[in-house]
C-alpha positions as CSV (number, residue, x, y, z in Angstrom):
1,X,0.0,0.0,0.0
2,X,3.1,2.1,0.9
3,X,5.2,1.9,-2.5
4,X,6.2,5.1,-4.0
5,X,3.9,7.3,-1.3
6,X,5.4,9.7,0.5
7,X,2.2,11.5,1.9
8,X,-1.9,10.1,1.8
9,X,-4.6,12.2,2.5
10,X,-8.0,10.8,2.9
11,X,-11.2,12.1,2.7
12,X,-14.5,11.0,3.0
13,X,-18.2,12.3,2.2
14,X,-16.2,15.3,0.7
15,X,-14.4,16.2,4.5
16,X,-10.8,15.8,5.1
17,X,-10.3,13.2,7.6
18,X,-6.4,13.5,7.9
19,X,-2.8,14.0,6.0
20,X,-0.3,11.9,7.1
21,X,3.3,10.6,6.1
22,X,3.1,7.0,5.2
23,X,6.4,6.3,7.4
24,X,4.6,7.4,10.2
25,X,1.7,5.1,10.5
26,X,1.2,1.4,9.7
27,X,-1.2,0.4,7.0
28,X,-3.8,-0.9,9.5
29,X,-3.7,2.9,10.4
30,X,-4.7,4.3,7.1
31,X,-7.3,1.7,6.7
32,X,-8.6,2.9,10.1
33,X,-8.6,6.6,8.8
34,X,-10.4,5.3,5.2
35,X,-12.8,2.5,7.2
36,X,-13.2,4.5,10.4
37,X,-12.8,8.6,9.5
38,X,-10.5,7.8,12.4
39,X,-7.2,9.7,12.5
40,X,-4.1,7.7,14.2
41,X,-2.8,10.6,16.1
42,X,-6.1,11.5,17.2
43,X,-6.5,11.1,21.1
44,X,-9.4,9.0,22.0
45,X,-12.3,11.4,24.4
C-alpha cells in the first residue's frame, strides 16, 4: 500500500479526515482513517 507514497490524504463524504506521512503510520492505520474517519494521532475522548 506504501510503495512510491510519501504523503496520503484521505477524505470521505467530501471532509478531510487526515494527512499523514506514510512512514509514520502502519497500513492498518490508514485503513482505520479510510474505514473508520478515524485519524491515528487523534487522542481517543
Amino acid at each position: 500500500m506504501k510503495l512510491f507514497k510519501t504523503a496520503a490524504a484521505v477524505m470521505k463524504n467530501g471532509k478531510l479526515v487526515g494527512t499523514v506521512d506514510v512512514d509514520s503510520v502502519t497500513d492498518d492505520d490508514l485503513l482505520s482513517m479510510i474505514i473508520l474517519c478515524k485519524h491515528p494521532h487523534q487522542k481517543e475522548a
